[in-house]
N, C-alpha and C positions, 0 to 999 in steps of 0.2 A: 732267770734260768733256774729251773729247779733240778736240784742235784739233790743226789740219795745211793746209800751203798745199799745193791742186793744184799738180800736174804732168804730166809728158810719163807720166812710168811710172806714175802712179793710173790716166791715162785711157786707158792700154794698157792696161791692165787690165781697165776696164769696157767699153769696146766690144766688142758680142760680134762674133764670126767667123761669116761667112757660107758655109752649106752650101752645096758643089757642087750638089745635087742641089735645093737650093731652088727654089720655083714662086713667083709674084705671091701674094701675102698672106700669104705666109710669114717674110716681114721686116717686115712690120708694116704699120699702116694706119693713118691718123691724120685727124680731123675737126677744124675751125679753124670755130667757132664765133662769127660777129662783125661788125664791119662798120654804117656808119649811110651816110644820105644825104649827110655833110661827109667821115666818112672811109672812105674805100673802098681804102687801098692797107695800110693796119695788116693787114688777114686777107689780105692776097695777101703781104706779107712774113714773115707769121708762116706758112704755105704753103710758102713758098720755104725757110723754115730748117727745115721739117719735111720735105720731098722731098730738101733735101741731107745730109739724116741718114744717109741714105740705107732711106728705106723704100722702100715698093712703090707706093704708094696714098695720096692725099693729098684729102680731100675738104674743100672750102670752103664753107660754108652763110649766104650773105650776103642781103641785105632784097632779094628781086626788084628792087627802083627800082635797085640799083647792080651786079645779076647780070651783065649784059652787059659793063659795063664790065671790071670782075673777069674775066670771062672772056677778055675782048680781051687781058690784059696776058701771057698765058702759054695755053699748046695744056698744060699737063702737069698741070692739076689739074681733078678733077670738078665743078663750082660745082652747085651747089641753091639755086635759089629758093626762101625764103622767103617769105610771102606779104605782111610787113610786120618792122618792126627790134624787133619787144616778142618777150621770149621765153616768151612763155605757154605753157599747158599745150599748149594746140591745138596751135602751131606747132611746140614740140620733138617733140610725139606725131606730127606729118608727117613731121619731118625724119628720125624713127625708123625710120618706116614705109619711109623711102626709101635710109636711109646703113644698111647692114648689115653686121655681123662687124668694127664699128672698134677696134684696141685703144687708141687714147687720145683725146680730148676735148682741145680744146684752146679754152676760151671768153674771151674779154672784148675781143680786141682791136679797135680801131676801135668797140668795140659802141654807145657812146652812153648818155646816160643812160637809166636803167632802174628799174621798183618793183625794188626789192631783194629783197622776196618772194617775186617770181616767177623771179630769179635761183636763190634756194636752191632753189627747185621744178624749176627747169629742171636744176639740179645735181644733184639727189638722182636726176633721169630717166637724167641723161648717166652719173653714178657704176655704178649696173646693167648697163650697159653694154657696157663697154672693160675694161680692164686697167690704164689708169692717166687720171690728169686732169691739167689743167694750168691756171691759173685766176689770170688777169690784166685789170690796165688797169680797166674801166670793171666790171666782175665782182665786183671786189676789195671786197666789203662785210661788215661785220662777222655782217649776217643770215644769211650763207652759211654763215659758220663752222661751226655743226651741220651745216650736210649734208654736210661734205665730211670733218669729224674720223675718221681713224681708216683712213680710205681709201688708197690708191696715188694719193695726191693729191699737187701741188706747187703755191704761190702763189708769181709772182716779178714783188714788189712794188718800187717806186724808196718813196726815203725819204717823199714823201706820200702818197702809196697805202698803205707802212706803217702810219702811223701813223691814216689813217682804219679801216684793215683793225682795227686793235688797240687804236686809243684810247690809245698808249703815246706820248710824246714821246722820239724821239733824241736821243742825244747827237751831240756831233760827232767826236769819239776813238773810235777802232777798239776799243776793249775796251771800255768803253760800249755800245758795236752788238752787238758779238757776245753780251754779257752778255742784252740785250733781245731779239734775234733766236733764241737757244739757249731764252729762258726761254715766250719766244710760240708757239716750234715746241710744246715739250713740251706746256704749258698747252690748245693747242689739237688737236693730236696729227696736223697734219699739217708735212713738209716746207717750210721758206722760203727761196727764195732772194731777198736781199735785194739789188737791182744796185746800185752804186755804184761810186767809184774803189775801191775794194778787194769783191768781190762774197762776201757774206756766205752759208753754206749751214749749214743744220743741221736735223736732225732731231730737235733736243732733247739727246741726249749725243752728237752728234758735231758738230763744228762744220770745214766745208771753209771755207780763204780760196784767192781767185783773184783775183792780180795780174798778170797779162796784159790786157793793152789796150795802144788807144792815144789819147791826147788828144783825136783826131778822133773817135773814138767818141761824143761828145755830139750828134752829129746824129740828127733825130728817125728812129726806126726801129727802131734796134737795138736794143732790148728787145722787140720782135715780131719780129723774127729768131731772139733767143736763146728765147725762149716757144716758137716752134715747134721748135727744135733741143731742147729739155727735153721734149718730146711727142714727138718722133721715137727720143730713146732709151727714154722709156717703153714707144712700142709695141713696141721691137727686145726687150722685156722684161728693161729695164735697171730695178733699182731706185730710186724714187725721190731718195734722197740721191747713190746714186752719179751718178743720171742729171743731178741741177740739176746738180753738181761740176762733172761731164763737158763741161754744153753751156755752164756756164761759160766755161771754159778754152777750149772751140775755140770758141766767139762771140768771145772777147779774143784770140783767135792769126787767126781769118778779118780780124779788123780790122787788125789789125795790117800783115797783110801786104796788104791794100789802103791802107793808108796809105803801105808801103814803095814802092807804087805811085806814086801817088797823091798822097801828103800829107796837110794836112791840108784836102782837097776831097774827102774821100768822100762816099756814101751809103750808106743801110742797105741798098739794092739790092748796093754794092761788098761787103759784108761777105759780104751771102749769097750772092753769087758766087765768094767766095772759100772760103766750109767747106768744098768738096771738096780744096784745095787745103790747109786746114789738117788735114783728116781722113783723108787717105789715106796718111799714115806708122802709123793705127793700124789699115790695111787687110789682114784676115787672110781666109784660105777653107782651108776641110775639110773 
C-alpha cells in the first residue's frame, strides 16, 4: 500500500491549467444534488465549494418548497426545482431532461431521509451521465454501493456515515482507519475520502493523509464545502484519488486561513470564501 501525506507540490500537480482560449463549459460543470425542507443551506454550500474550484457552471437541484430561498442566497448558481425532496425515477428523469452536458454529480447533501432504493436508482441515472460523481451525507447507504462500484465515483463519509456506508466499526488510531478505509475503497471499488482530524483518501492501493486544518473547522458545513470542491476537480477532469486528496488539502488550507481571520468563529460560508485564496498559488494558464 502506498501511503503519503498531501501537499502544496502533489496539489500542484493535479490542478490542471486553464487554456487561454477556453469558453464557459470547458472548465467544467457540476450538479449539487440535495437539499430538504429543514435543510436548505447544505446544497448551496456544497455549490459554493464547487463554483470556487473554479468551474464554469454550477447547477443546484433542490425540493421546489426551498428553490427560492436557495436562489436568494447567491445570483451565481442555476437552482432547479424539483417538484418534491424523493429522488425517484420521475424527478431525476426531469432534472435530466433540464441539467445537460454536467460532468459531475454531486448528491446527498442537505437531502434528508430517503428509500435508499431509489437513491442507487437515481445513482446509476446520474453515473451515465457526467464524468465523475460525488456521493455524501444523507446518500451514503450501503444499497448504493453497486451502482456506483467501478465508476469515477468518490464517497466522503465522517466516521458515522462510514460506518453505516460499510457496516465496519472504526478504530480510533490512525492505522486502524487507514487499514479499514484502504480495505473498503478496494472491496467496493470506488474512491473514499474519509473527513476527520486527519482526512483519510484512498483508492484501495494508494492511501493520501491530509493534515491541514484548523480546530474551527468543526463547525457544521464544512464537509459540503469540501464535497462540492471534490466535484469541481472531477468535472476540471481531475481523477478521482487525486481529486478527494486535492480538495482535501485546500478545504484544510481555506479553513485555516479563515480561522487566521477569524479564530475560532468561522463558518462554512468563511471556508468557502476563502478557496480562492487558498487556490490561487496553484493558478496556471496556457
Amino acid at each position: 500500500m502506498d501511503k503519503f501525506e498531501v501537499d502544496e507540490r502533489f496539489v500542484s500537480r493535479v490542478v490542471p491549467p486553464r487554456k487561454k482560449s477556453s469558453h464557459k463549459r470547458d472548465n467544467g460543470t457540476v450538479c449539487v444534488v440535495g437539499g430538504s425542507r429543514l435543510y436548505h443551506g447544505a446544497p448551496y454550500l456544497c455549490a459554493t465549494g464547487a463554483m470556487r474550484s473554479g468551474v464554469d457552471l454550477v447547477f443546484v437541484a433542490v425540493p421546489a418548497s426551498i428553490a427560492d430561498p436557495v436562489r436568494a442566497l447567491s445570483p451565481d448558481f442555476i437552482v432547479v426545482p424539483l417538484p418534491d425532496g424523493r429522488l425517484t425515477r420521475g424527478n431525476v428523469s426531469k432534472l435530466l431532461a433540464w441539467v445537460k452536458k454536467v460532468d459531475c454529480f454531486a448528491v446527498g447533501p442537505g437531502l434528508g431521509a430517503q428509500n435508499p432504493s431509489e437513491v442507487a436508482s437515481a445513482l446509476n441515472q446520474f453515473k451515465g451521465e457526467g464524468r465523475g460523481l460525488v456521493v455524501d451525507a444523507d446518500a451514503l447507504r450501503p444499497q448504493v454501493l453497486p451502482s456506483i462500484r467501478g465508476t469515477n465515483a468518490v464517497v466522503t463519509p465522517h466516521v458515522g456515515e462510514f460506518e453505516r456506508l460499510f457496516g465496519t466499526k472504526l478504530e480510533d488510531d490512525l492505522e486502524s482507519r487507514v487499514k479499514s478505509v484502504s480495505a473498503k475503497s478496494k472491496e467496493s471499488g470506488v474512491t473514499v475520502l474519509l473527513k476527520g482530524p486527519t482526512d483519510i483518501v484512498s483508492d484501495g492501493d494508494r492511501v493520501g493523509l491530509n493534515n491541514v486544518h484548523s480546530p474551527a473547522m468543526t463547525v457544521g458545513g464544512t464537509g459540503d464545502v469540501l464535497t462540492g470542491l471534490t466535484a469541481g476537480l472531477l468535472a476540471k477532469r481531475v481523477a478521482p484519488f487525486e481529486a478527494a486528496c486535492a480538495a482535501a488539502f485546500i478545504n484544510g488550507a481555506a479553513g485555516t486561513l479563515a480561522a487566521h481571520t477569524l479564530g475560532l468563529h468561522i463558518t462554512a460560508s468563511d471556508v468557502a470564501n476563502n478557496i480562492a485564496n487558498a487556490m490561487k498559488r496553484f493558478d496556471t494558464v496556457e
